[in-house]
N, C-alpha and C positions, 0 to 999 in steps of 0.2 A: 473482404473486410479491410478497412483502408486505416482503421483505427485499432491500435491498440494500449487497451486502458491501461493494462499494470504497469507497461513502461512508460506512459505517458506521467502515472501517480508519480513513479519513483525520481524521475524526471523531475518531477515539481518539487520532490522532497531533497532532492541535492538541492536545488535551486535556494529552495525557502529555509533550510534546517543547515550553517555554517556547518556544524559538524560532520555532514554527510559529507557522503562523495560517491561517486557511481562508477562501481568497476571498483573500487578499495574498502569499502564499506557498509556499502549500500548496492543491491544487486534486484536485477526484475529474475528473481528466478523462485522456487519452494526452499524453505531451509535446507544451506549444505553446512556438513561438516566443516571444522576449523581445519584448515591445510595450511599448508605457504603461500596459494594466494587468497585465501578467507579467512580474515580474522575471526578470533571468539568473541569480542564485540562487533557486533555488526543486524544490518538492518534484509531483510526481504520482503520483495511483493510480487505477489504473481494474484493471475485472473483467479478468481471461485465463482466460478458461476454467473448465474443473475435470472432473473421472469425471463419471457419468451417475451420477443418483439412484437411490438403495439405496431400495427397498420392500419391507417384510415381506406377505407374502399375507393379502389380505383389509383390508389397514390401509389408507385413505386417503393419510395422511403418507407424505411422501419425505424424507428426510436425503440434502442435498447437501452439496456441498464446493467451496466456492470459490478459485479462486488470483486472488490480488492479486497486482498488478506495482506496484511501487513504484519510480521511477526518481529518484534527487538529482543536480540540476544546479546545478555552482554553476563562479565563474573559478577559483576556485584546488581543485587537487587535493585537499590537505590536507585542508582546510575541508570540502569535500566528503565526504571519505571517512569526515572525524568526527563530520559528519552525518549518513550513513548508517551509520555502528557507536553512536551515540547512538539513534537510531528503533529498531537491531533490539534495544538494550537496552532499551531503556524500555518498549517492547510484547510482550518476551517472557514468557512465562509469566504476559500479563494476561487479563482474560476483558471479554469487552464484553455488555453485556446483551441481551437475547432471539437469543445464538449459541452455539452449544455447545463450542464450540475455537476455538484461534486458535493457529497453529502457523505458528510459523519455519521457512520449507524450506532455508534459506541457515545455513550457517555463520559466514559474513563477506560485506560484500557486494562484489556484484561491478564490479569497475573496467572500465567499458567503454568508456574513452579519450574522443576528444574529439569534437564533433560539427563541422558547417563554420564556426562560430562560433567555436571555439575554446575551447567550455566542457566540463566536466571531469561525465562522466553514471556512476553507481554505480547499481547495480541489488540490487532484494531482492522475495523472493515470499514470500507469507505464504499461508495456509489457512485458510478460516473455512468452521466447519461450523454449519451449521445445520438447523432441521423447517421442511417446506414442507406445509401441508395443501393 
């Protein structure tokens, strides 16, 4: 597989979103713990899945579709939330190179309250299509 979509996303989201940063803030991994080097504000994306690869008969190439999980953790609600309604603007209707789409599955993201820390986790999944030979 010569492509991989979560880093690819998260890539795009330091790029598109000032406040990120990749490796300080913003990380292609599942939610980790707040440490010394992850903050409590902070962003994650890693792969979830996706359908099974479409192939025309006889083509080598598959067209897949990836879902990204994007989770924003941060202490305050607010802050949070306009985090994650800032990433799904900023990355809608952008295209990232060597993928074919990249679609918004979310309308708004979703507030999915607090964790045992007390910090405040919003969720959004995105779709990136891509050719796999």
């Amino acid at each position: 597989m010569t492509h991989t979509p979560a880093k690819a996303l998260a890539t795009e989201m330091g790029t598109q979103v000032g406040a990120l940063t990749l490796g300080t803030n913003l990380f292609h991994s599942t939610i980790r713990a707040p440490d010394s080097f992850v903050p409590k504000n902070a962003v994650f994306a890693w792969d979830g899945g996706g359908a099974g690869p479409l192939r025309s008969m006889g083509e080598p190439d598959e067209i897949r579709r990836s879902v990204i999980v994007v989770d924003v953790r941060n202490i305050k609600y607010n802050t949070g939330s306009d985090l994650a309604i800032l990433i799904m603007n900023s990355l809608r209707a952008k295209s990232i190179a060597t993928y074919l789409d990249l679609v918004l599955v979310n309308s708004a993201p979703r507030a999915l309250g607090k964790d045992d820390e007390g910090l405040e986790h919003f969720g959004l999944e995105f779709i990136l299509t891509f050719q796999e030979p």
